[in-house]
C-alpha positions in Angstrom: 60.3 92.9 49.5 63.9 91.2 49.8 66.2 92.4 52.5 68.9 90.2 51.2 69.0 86.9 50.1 71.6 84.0 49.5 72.3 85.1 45.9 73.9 87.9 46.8 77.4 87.1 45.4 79.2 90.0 46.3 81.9 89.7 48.9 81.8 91.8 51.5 85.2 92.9 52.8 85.8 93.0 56.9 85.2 96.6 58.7 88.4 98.2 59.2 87.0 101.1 61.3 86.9 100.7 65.2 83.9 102.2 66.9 84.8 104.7 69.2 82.0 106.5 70.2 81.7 104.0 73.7 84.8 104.5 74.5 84.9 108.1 73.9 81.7 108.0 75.9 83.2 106.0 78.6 86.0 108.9 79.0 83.8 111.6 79.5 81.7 109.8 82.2 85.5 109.4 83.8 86.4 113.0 83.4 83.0 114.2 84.9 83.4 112.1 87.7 87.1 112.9 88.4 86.4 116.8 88.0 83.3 116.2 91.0 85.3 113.9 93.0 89.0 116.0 92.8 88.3 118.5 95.3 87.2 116.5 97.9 90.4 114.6 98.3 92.5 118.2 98.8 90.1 119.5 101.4 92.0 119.9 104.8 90.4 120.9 108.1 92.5 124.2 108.9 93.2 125.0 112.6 95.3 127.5 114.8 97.5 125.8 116.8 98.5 127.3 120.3 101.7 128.3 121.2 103.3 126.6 124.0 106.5 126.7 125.6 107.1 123.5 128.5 110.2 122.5 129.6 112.2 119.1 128.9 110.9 115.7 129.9 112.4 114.6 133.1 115.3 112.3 133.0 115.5 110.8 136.2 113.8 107.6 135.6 115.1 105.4 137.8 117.1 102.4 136.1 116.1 98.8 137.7 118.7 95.8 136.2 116.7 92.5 137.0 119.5 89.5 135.8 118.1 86.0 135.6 120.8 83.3 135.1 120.2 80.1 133.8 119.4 78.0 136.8 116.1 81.1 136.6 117.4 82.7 139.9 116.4 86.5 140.1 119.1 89.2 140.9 117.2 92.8 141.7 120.5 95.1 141.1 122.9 92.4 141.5 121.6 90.8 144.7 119.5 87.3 144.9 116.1 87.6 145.6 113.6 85.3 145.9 111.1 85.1 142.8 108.3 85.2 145.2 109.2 88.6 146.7 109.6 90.3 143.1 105.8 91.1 142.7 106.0 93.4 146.2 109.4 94.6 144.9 107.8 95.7 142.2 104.8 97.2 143.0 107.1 99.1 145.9 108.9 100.3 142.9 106.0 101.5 140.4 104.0 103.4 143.2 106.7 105.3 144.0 107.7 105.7 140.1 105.6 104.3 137.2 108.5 105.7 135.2 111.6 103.2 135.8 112.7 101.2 133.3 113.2 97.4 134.2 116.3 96.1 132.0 116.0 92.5 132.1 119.2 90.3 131.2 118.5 86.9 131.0 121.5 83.8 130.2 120.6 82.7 126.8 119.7 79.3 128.4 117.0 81.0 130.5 113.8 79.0 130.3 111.3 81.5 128.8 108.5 80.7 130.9 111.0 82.5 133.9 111.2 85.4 131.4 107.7 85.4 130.9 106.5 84.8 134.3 108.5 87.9 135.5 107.7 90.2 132.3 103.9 89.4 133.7 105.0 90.6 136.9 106.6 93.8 136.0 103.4 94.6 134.0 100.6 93.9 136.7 102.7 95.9 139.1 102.4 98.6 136.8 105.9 98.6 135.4 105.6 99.1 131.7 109.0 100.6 130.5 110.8 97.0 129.8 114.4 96.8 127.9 116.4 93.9 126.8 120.0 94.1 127.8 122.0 91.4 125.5 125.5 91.6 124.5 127.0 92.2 120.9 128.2 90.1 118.6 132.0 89.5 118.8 133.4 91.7 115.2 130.1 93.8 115.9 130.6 97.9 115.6 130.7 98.5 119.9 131.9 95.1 120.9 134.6 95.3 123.4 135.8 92.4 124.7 137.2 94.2 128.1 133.3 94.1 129.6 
């Protein structure tokens, strides 16, 4: 019984044919799973949305300019106020509207713990609606030096 042995003096030449039958196996797993798994990512909940007719948001906000110049003194509108009476200012100010918008203009050599310190303020007095005035850029699209 000899399965081969070392006398065998033929030369065997490499295999030039590439198995497919994996891969080909491999595919049809793929497609099976992509043809289970396809509908699910198109399913939508549908719904029937009400009609509703309101009319526009208000636009009355009231408009607060808080300026704090370099030296951090507060100006509420233009007038100096004391930093300890901002927090009644502004709680005054939110009960009566929790819609005004504080724009803050600070000097650009404004410590930023002032800044902070009042942003802080605004917030627990309920004041949410915070802008940032600064100026443009001379050359800037809008700048106009007659401000």
């Amino acid at each position: 019984m000899t399965f081969g042995g070392f006398e065998d003096h033929k030369h065997q030449r490499p295999m030039a044919d590439i198995n497919v039958t994996p891969m080909v196996d491999v595919m049809l797993v793929l497609v099976v799973i992509f043809i289970l798994t396809a509908p699910l990512f198109t399913h939508a909940v549908r719904i029937d949305l009400p009609n509703a007719q309101s009319a526009a948001a208000p636009g009355n906000a009231e408009t607060i300019i808080l300026s704090i110049d370099a030296a951090g003194s507060v100006f509420w509108n233009g007038e100096k106020m004391p930093q300890q009476d901002l927090p009644a200012k502004m709680t005054e100010i939110a009960k009566k509207n929790p819609q005004t918008e504080l724009h803050l203009r600070a000097d650009k050599s404004t410590r930023y713990e002032v800044i902070a310190q009042v942003m802080a303020t605004a917030q627990s007095a309920g004041l949410t609606r915070i802008g940032f005035v600064t100026e443009p850029k001379p050359g800037a699209p809008g700048f106009s030096p007659n401000r």
